[in-house]
C-alpha positions as CSV (number, residue, x, y, z in Angstrom):
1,X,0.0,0.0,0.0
2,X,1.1,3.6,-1.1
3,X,1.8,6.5,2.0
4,X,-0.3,8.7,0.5
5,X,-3.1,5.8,0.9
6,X,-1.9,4.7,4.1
7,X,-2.5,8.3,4.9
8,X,-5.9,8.8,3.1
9,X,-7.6,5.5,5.0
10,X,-5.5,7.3,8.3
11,X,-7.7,9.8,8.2
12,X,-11.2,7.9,8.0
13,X,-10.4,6.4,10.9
14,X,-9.6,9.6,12.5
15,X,-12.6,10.8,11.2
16,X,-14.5,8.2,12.9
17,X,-13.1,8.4,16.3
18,X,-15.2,11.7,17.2
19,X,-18.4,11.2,15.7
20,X,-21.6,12.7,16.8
21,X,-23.3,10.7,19.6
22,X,-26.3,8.8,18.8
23,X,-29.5,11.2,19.3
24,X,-27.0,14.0,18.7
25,X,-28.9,16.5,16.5
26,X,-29.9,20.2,15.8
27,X,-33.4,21.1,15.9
28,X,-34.7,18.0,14.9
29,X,-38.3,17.0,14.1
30,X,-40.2,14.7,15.5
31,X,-39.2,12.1,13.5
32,X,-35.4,12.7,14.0
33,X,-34.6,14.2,10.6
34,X,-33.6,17.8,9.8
35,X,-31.9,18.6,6.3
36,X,-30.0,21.8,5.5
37,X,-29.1,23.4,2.9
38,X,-25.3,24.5,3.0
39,X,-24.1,24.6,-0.5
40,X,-23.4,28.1,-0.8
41,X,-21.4,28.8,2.9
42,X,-19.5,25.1,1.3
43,X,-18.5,26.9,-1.9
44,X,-20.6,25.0,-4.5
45,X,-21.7,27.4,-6.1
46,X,-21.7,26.4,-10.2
47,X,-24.6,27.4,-11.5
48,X,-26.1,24.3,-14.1
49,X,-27.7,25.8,-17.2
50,X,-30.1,24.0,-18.9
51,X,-30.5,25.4,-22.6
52,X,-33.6,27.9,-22.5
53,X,-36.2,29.5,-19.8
54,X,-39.0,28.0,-22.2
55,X,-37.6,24.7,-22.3
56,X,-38.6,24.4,-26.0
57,X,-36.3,21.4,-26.5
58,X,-36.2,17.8,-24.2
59,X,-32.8,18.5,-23.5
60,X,-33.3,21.9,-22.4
61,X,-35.3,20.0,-19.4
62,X,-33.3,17.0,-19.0
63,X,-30.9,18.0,-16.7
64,X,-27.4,16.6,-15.2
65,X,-25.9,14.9,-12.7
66,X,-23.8,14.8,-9.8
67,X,-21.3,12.7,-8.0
68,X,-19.5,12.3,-4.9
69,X,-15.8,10.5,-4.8
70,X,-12.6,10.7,-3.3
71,X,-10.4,11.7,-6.3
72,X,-7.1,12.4,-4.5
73,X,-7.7,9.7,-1.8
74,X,-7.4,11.6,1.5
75,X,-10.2,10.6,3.2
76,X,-12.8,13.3,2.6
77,X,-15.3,13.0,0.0
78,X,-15.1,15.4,-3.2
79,X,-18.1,16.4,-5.5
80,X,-18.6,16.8,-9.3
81,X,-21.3,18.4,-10.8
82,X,-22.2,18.3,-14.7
83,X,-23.1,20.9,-16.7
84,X,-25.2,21.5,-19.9
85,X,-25.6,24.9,-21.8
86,X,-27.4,28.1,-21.5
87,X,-29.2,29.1,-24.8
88,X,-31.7,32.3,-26.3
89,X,-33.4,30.9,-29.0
90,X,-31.6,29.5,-31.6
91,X,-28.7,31.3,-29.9
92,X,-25.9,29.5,-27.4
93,X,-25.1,32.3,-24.8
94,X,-23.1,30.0,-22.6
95,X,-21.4,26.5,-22.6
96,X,-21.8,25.6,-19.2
97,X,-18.7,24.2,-17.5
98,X,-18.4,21.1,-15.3
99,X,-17.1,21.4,-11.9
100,X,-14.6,19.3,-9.2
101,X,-14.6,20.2,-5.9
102,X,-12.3,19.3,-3.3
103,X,-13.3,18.9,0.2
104,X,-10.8,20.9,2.1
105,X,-11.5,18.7,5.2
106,X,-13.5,21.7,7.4
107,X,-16.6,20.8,5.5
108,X,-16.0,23.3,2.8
109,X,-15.1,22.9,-1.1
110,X,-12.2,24.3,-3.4
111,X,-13.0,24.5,-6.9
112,X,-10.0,22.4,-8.8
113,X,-11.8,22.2,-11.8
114,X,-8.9,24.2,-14.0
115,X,-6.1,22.5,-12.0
116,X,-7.8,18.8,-12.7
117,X,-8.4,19.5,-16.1
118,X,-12.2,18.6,-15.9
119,X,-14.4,21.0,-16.9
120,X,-16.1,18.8,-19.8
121,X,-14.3,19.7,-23.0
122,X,-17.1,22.2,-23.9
123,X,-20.4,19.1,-24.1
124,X,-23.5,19.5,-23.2
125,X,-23.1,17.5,-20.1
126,X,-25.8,14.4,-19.0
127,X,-24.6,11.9,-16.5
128,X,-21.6,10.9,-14.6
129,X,-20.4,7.3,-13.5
130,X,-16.9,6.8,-11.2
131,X,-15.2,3.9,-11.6
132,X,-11.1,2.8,-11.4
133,X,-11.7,1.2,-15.1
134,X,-7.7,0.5,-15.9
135,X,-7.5,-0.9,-12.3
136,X,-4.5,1.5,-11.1
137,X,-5.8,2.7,-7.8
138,X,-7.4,5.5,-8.6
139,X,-11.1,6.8,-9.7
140,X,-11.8,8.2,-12.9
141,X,-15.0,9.6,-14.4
142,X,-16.9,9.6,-17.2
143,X,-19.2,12.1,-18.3
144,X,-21.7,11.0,-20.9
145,X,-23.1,14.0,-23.3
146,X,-25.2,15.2,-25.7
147,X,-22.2,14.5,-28.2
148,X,-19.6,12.4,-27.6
149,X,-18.3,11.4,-24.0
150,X,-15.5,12.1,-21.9
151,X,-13.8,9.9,-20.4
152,X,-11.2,11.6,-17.7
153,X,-8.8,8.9,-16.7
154,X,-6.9,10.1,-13.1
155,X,-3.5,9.8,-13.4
156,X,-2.7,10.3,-9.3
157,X,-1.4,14.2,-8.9
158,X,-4.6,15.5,-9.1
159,X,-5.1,16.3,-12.7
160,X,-7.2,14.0,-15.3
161,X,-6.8,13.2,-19.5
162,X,-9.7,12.9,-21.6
163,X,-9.2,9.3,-23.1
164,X,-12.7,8.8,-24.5
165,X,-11.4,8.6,-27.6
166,X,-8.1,6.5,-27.2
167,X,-10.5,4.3,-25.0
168,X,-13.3,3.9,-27.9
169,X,-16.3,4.8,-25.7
170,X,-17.0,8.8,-27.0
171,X,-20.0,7.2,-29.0
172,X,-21.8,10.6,-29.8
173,X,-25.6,11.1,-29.5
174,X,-27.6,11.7,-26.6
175,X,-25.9,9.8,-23.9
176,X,-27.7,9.2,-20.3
177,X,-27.3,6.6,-17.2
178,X,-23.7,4.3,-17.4
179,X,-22.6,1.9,-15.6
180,X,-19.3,0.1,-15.1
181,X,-19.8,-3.4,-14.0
182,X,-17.9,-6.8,-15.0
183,X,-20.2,-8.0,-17.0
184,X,-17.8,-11.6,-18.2
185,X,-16.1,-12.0,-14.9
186,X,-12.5,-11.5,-16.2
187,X,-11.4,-9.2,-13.4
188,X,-11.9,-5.8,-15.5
189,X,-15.0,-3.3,-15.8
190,X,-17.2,-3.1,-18.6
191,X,-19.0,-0.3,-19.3
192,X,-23.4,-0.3,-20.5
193,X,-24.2,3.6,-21.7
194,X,-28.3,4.4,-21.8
195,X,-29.3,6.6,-24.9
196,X,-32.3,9.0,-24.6
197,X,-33.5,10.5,-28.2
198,X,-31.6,10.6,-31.7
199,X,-31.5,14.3,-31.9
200,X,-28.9,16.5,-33.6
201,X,-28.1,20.4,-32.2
202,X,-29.3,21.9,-35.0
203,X,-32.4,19.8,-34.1
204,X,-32.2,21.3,-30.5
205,X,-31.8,24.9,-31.5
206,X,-34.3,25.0,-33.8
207,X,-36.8,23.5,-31.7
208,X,-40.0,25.0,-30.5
209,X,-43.6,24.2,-28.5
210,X,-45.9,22.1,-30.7
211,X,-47.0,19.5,-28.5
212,X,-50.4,19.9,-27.1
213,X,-50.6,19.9,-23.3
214,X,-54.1,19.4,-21.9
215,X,-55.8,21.8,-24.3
216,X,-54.7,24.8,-22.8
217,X,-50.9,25.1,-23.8
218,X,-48.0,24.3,-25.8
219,X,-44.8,22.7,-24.1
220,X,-41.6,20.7,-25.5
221,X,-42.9,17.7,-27.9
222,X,-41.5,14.1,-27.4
223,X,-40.6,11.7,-26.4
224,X,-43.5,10.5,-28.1
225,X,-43.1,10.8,-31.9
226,X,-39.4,10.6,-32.0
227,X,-36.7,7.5,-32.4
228,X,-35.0,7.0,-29.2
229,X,-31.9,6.1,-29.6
230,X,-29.5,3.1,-29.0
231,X,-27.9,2.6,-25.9
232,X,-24.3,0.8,-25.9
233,X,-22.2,-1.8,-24.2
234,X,-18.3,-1.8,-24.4
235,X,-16.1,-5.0,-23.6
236,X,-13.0,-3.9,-21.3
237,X,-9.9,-5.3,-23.6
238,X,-7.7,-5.2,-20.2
239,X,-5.4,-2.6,-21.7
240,X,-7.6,0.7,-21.2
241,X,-9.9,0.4,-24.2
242,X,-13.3,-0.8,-24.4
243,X,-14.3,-2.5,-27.7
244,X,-18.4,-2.0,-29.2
245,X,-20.0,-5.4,-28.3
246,X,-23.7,-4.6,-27.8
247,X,-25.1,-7.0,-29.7
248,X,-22.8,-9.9,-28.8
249,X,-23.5,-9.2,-25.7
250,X,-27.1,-9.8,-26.2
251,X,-28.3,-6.5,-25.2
252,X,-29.4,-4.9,-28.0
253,X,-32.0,-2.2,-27.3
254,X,-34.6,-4.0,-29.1
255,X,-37.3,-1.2,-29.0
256,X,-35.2,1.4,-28.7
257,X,-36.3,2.6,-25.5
258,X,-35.8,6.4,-24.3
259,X,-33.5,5.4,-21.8
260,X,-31.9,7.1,-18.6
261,X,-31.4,5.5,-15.4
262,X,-28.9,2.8,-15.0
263,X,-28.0,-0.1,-12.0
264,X,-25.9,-3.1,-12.3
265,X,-26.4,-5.6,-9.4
266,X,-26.8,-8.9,-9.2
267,X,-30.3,-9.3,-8.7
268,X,-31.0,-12.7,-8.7
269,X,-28.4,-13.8,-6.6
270,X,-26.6,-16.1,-9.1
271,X,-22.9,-14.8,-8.6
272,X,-23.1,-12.5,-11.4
273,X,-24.2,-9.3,-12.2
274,X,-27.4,-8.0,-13.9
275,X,-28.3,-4.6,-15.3
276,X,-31.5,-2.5,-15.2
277,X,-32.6,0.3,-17.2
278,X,-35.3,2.5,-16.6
279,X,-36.7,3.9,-19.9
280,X,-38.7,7.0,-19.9
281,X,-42.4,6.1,-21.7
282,X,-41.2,2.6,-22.5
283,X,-40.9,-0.7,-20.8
284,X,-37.9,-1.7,-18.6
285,X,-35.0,-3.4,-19.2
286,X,-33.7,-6.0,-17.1
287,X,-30.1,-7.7,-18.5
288,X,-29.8,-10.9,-16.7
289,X,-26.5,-12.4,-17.3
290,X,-25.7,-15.7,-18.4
291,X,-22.9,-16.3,-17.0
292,X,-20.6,-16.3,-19.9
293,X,-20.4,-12.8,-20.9
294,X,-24.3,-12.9,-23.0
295,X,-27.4,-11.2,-21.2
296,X,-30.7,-12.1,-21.5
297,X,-33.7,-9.1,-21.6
298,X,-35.9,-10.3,-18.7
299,X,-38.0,-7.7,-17.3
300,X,-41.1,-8.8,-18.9
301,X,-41.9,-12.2,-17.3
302,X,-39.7,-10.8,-14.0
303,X,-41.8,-8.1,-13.0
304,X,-40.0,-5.4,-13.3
305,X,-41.3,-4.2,-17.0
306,X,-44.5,-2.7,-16.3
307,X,-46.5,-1.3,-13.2
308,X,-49.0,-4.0,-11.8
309,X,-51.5,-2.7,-14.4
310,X,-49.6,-3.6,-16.9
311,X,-48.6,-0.3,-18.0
312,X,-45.5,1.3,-19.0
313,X,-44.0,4.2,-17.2
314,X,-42.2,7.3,-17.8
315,X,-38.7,5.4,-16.3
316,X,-36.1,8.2,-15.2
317,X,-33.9,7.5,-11.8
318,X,-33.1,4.4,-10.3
319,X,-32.5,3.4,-6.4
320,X,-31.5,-0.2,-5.3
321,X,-31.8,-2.0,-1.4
322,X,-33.3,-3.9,0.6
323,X,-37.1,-2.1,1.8
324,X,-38.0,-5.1,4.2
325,X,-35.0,-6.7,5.4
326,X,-35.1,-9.7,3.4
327,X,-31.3,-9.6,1.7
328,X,-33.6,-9.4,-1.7
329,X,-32.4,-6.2,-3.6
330,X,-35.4,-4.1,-4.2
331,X,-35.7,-1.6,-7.1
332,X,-37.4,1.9,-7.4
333,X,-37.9,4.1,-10.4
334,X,-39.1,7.0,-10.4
335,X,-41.9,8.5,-13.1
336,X,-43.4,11.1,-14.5
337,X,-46.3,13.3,-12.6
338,X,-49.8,12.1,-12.2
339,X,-47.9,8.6,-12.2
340,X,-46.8,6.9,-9.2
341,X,-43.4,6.3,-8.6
342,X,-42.8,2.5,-8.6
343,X,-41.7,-0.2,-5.8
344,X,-40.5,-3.2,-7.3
345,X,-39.8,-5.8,-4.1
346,X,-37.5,-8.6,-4.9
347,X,-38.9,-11.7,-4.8
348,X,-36.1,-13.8,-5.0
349,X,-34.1,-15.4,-8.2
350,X,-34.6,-12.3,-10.3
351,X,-38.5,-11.7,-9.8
352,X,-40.0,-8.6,-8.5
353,X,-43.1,-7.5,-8.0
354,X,-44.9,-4.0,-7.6
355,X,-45.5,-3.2,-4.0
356,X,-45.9,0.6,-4.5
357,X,-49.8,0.5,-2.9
358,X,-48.8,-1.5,0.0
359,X,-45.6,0.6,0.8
360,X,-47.5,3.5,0.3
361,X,-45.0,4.9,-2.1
362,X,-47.8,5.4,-4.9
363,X,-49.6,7.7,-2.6
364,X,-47.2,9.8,-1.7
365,X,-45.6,10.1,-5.2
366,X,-48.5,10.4,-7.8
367,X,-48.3,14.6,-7.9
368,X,-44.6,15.4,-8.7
369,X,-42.2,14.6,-11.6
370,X,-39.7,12.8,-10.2
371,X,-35.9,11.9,-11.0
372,X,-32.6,11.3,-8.6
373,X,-33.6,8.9,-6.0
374,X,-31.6,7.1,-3.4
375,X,-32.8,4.2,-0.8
376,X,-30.3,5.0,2.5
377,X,-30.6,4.9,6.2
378,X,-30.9,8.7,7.0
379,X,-31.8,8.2,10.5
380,X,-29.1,5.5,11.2
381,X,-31.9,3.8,12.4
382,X,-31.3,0.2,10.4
383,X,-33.4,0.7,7.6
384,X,-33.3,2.5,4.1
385,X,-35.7,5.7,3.9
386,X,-36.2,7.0,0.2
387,X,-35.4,10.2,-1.3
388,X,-36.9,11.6,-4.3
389,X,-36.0,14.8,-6.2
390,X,-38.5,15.9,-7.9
391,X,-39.2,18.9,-10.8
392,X,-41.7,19.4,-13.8
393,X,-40.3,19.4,-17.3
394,X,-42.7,22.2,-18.1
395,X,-42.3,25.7,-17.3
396,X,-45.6,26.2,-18.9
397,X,-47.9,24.5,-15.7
398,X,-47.4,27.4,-13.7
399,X,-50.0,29.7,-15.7
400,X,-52.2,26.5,-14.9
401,X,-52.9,26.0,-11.6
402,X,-56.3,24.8,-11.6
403,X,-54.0,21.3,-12.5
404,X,-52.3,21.2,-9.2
405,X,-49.1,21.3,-10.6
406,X,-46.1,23.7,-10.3
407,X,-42.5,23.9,-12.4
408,X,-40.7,24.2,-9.1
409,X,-41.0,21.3,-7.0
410,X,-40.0,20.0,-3.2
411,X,-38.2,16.9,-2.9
412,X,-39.5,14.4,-0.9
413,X,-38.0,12.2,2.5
414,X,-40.1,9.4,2.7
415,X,-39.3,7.3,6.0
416,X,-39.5,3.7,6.2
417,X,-40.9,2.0,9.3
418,X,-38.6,-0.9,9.3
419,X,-40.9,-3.5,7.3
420,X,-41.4,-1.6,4.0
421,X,-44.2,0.6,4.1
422,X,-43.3,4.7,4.0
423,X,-44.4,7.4,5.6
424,X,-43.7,10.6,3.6
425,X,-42.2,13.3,6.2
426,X,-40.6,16.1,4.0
427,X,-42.8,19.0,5.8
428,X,-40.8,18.2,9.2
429,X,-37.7,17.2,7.6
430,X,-36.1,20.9,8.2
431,X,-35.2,23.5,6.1
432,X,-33.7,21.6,3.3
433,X,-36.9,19.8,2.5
434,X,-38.8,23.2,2.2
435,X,-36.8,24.5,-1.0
436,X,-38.7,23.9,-4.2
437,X,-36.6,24.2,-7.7
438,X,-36.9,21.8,-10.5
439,X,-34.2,19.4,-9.4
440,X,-32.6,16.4,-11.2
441,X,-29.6,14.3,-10.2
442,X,-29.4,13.5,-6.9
443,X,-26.4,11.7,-4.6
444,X,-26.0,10.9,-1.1
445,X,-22.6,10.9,0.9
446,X,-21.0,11.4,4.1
447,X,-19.0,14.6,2.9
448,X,-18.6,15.7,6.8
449,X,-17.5,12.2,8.0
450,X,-19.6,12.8,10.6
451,X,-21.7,9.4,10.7
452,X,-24.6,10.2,9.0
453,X,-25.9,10.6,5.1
454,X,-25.7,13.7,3.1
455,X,-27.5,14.9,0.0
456,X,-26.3,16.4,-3.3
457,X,-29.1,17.6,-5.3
458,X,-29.0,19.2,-9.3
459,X,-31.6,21.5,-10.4
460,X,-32.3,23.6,-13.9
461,X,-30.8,27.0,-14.0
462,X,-29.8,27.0,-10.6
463,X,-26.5,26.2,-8.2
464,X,-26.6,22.8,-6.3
465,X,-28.2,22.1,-3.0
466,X,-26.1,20.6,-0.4
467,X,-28.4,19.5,2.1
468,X,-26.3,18.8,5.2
469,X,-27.9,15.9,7.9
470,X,-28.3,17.8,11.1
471,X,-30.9,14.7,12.1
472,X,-31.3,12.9,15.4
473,X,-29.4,9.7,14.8
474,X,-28.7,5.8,16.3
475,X,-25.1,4.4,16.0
476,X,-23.4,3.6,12.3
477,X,-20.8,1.9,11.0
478,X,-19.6,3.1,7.3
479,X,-17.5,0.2,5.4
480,X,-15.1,1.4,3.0
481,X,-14.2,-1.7,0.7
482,X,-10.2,-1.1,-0.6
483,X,-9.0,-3.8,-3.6
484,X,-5.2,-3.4,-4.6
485,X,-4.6,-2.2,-7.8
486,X,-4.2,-5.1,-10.6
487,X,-7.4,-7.5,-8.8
488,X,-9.7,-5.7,-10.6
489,X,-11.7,-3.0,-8.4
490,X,-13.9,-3.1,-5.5
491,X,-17.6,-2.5,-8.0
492,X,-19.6,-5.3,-7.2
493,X,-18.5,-5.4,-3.6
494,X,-21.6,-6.8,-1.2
495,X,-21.2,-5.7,2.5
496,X,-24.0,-7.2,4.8
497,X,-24.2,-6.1,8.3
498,X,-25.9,-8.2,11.4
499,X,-27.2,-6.4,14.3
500,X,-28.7,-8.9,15.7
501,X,-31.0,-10.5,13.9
502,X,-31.5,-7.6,11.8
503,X,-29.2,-8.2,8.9
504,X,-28.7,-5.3,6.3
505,X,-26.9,-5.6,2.8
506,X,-25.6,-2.8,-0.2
507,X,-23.2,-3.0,-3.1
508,X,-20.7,-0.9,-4.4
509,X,-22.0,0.3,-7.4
510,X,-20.2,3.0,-10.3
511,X,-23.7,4.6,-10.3
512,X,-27.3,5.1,-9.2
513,X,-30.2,7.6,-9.2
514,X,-30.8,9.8,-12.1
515,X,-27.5,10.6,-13.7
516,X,-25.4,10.4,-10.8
517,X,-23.3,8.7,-8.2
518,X,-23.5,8.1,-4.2
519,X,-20.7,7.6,-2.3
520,X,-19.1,4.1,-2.8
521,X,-17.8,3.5,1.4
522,X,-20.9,1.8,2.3
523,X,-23.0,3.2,5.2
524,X,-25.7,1.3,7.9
525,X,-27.2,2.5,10.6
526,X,-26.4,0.7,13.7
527,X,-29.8,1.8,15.6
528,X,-29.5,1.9,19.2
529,X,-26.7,-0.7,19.3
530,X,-23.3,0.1,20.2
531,X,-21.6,-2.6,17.6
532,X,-22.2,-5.0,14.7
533,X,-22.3,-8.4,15.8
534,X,-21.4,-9.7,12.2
535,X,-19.8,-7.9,8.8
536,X,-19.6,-10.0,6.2
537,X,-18.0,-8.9,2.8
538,X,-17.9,-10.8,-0.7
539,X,-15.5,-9.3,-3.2
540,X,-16.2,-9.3,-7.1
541,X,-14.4,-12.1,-7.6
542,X,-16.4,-14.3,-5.1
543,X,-13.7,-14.2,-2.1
544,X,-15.8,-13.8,1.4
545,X,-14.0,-12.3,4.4
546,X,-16.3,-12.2,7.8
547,X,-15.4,-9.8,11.0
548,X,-17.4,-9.4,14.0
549,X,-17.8,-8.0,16.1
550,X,-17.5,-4.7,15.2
551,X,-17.2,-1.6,17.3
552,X,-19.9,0.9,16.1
553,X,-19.7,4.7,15.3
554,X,-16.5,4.4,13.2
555,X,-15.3,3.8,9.6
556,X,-14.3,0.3,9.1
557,X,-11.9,-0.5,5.8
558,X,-11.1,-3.7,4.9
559,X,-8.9,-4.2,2.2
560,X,-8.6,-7.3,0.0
561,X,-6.0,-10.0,0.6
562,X,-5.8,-8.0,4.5
């Protein structure tokens, strides 16, 4: 192991030998959590255009992402926000440019982006996924666009190159969700890149209004009436390229679905991993692997396709755990407004069902428009609450308020009761909860190290929220999963915690939510226990290590091979 990572996982343990005390908390409400909003006394304070005030285009109202890693490895978690462009008309009045910030370590942000060399090349940004895809230690990031992508490799003294090209993955178009995953179990990450609409930026600024919208105005046509576009899979050659192998692969985009979200995982258990696509209008995907490199499109006859009526949904983010405690990955995706958001509970074996009336998620999530979600234990309390950004597409609905609807939305805390069924709790969730913007991507980290779950949150035209976690909170314990360079990454990791007989499980994953990324140390709640009785870890490659008991309130790395 390097000093400078000796020092860097020094440091998270330092950072967890102070942390707050359980029930520790400013101003809580009654149900423990309070949320607020810090960005701007942090320093993040990029605004993120998004093409016109009209939104006369999809992509004007599309949005970006945001993610949360640890680029220079010291312990603290950095952020990166993408950016899209500010237009007038046909006119482009600004190309937006994307940000890094570090975390100084005193719970505020430099801006590095010049020094780093990221600012996004001049693309109308979309999504971000983090991954260590040439296996040298450190995290690089890829921003898909609306054009081609950028891929920033991290060469270890703080500054990145754009490789997209040298690498073969720029694949131009309107790029959305990724994900890196090892799709063939040969020790390196491939890389699955959702597609939205075939559009060209003459298309874009020459758009206007024509579709109808409830008789009483016009707003942004599509996706309806346009050819989405396809999405791609690259094979890692194990020399830092990716080779085109979509359709060898088996996933091949049949319908051509207007795609966004992305989640690898292995869903059914099988010792390989899966991916799922949430497609905006269109069914699902769900990519279950063979086990030889080929997928299989399953979502139909597993459940996960259509909402229990049958019906397709207007697919954007994506959030993955485990609702009822079961160790069966669960999926949510959120949808469009006057739609319910959808629970998918696992079932077991790759079958899912919708449980969105029962949880009570349907309910509470039929009004907004939603996108970044993320299924996390705010409260530290041993089970995952939900969080849902949420913002109309629309401008327009505000000069028609006999629909109930509004532009500017609040985001939603919906708190789980231990056995799956939510409670949504975002008017006594504190200050942070009361802000209402037309938000987007959505990530949740521990930037503070302080124990508990923070929340990075894009919106249209605006700077990002920050929304600190000031909550009452039980004990934690936040794994951070270390694989030596050259064994092929720690993506794919599975941590499951006992407390117990509780048992609690999450995956390191390159990307989640609408567009974005959470923070890959993995983070449980502890509840009113003072240790883990059992952590149990199984690395990509199928190694198990087991530890346990294990002192609560503290970050716990365990390294490969260690």
């Amino acid at each position: 192991m390097t000093v400078a990572r000796l020092v860097a996982l020094a440091a998270l343990l330092l950072a967890g030998c102070a942390p707050r005390s359980p029930g520790e908390a400013a101003a809580s409400g009654p149900d423990g959590f309070h949320f607020v909003d810090v960005a701007a006394e942090a320093g993040l304070t990029r605004v993120l255009h998004a093409g016109r005030p009209g939104k006369d285009h999809l992509l004007d109202s599309a949005g970006t992402g945001a993610a949360w890693l640890d680029y220079d490895r010291d312990g603290h978690l950095d952020a990166y926000l993408v950016n899209g462009w500010k237009l007038s008309g046909s006119r482009v009045v600004e190309k937006g440019r994307n940000a890094l910030y570090r975390n100084r370590g005193d719970t505020t942000f430099e801006d590095v982006t010049d020094a780093a060399g990221v600012d996004g090349d001049g693309a109308w940004g979309s999504g971000v996924a983090v991954a260590d895809y040439d296996d040298d230690g450190w995290p690089d990031i890829l921003v898909t666009n609306f054009g081609a992508n950028v891929l920033y490799r991290n060469r270890g003294d703080g500054t990145f190159e754009n490789v997209a090209a040298r690498a073969g993955v720029e694949a131009a178009g309107w790029n959305t969700g990724a994900a890196f995953f090892d799709a063939d179990a040969d020790g390196d990450l491939d890389l699955y890149i959702a597609a939205y609409i075939v559009a060209t930026i003459d298309e874009v600024l020459g758009a206007g209004r024509t579709l109808d919208w409830k008789g009483v105005d016009k707003v942004a046509f599509g996706p309806f009436g346009l050819t989405g576009a396809r999405d791609h899979f690259f094979l890692n050659n194990g020399d830092g390229t990716f080779v085109e192998a979509t359709d060898r692969a088996g996933m091949r985009d049949l319908v051509q679905g207007f795609g966004f979200g992305t989640r690898a995982a292995d869903f059914d258990a099988d010792g390989d991993v899966d991916l799922y696509v949430a497609n905006d209008s269109d069914a699902n995907y769900l990519y279950r692997n063979e086990g030889d490199g080929t997928f299989k499109e399953t979502a139909l006859w597993s459940g996960a396709a259509f909402d229990a009526n049958g019906a397709a949904q207007a697919g954007m983010g994506i959030a993955a755990g485990d609702v009822n405690g079961d160790l069966v990955p669960d999926l949510f995706v959120t949808n469009f407004s006057e739609d319910f958001s959808t629970l998918y509970l696992g079932e077991g074996r790759g079958f899912f069902r919708d449980a969105s009336d029962e949880s009570a998620i349907g309910a509470a999530t039929f009004v907004p428009l939603s996108w970044g979600t993320v299924l996390a234990d705010l409260d530290n309390d041993g089970d995952h609450d939900l969080v849902i950004a949420n913002g109309h597409i629309y401008p327009q609905v505000d000069d028609h308020p006999q629909f109930g609807m509004t532009y500017a939305q609040r985001n939603q805390l919906l708190a789980n009761d231990g056995h799956g069924r939510f409670e949504d709790v975002s008017e006594r969730a504190g200050p942070g909860f009361a802000i209402a913007r037309s938000s987007r991507g959505l990530a949740a980290g521990d930037y503070d190290n302080d124990g508990d779950l923070d929340l990075l949150i894009t919106s249209l035209d605006a700077p990002p929220a920050l929304l600190r976690n000031d909550s009452t909170i039980g004990g934690w314990l936040t794994v951070a999963c270390e694989v030596p360079p050259g064994q092929g990454g720690v993506i794919g990791t599975r941590v499951e915690v006992r407390v117990g007989e509780r048992r609690t499980s999450r995956d390191v994953a390159s990307g989640e939510s609408f567009l974005s990324v959470h923070d890959a140390r993995l983070h449980f709640g502890l509840g009113a226990a003072a240790e883990a009785d059992e952590v149990r870890v199984r690395w990509p490659d199928g190694t198990t290590r087991v530890e346990g008991p294990v002192r609560g309130n503290r970050f716990l790395v365990l390294e490969k091979g260690r």
